[in-house]
N, C-alpha and C positions, 0 to 999 in steps of 0.2 A: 485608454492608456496610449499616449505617444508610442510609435516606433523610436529603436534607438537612434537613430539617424536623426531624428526630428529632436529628441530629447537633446542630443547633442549639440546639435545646430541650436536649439534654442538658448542650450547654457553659450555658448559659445558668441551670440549675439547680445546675451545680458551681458558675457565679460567685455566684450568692445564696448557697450555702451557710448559715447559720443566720441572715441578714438578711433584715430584711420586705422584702416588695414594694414597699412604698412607700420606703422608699429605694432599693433598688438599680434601680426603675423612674425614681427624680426624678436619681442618677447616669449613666444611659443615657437618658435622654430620651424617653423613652418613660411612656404612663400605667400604671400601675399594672396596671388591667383587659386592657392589651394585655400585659405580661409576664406576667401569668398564665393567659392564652390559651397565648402562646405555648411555654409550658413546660409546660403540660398538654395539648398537641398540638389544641387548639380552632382556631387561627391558624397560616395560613403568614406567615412574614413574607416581605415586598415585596424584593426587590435590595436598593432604594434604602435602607430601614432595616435590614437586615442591615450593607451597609458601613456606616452614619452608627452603628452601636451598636461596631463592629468599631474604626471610627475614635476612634471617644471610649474607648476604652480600651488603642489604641497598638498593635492586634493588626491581623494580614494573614488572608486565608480561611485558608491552610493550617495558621496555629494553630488553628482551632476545629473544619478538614474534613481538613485532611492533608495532605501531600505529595501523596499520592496522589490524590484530588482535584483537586487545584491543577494537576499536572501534566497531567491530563486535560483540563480547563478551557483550560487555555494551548493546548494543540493544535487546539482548536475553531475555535481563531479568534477 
């Protein structure tokens, strides 16, 4: 099983798909420099801009970590 970081990176370079950085960084709100950190595994991202990127695109964690995840996470508390 991926780390989240990896998990995220990895969603995070299927939604770029053949688009620059610099737009799919000015669509998420984020800088440019910070989604290419983060998809080249240089940067964890933070909670807080994990959900605001999650948010701005209408998605919940267990689109991009899984059910299985998700449901783990909920158990915690």
């Amino acid at each position: 099983m991926p780390s989240l970081d990896e998990a995220f990176a990895r969603f995070l370079s299927t939604h770029r798909g053949d688009r620059s950085y610099a737009l799919v960084a000015r669509e998420l709100g984020i800088a440019e420099s910070t989604l290419y950190r983060l998809i080249n595994g240089d940067q964890s991202a933070t909670l807080e801009k994990v959900e605001t990127i999650l948010q701005k695109l209408g998605l919940k964690p267990a689109d991009v970590f899984g059910e299985e995840f998700y449901r783990k996470r909920g158990r915690r508390g």
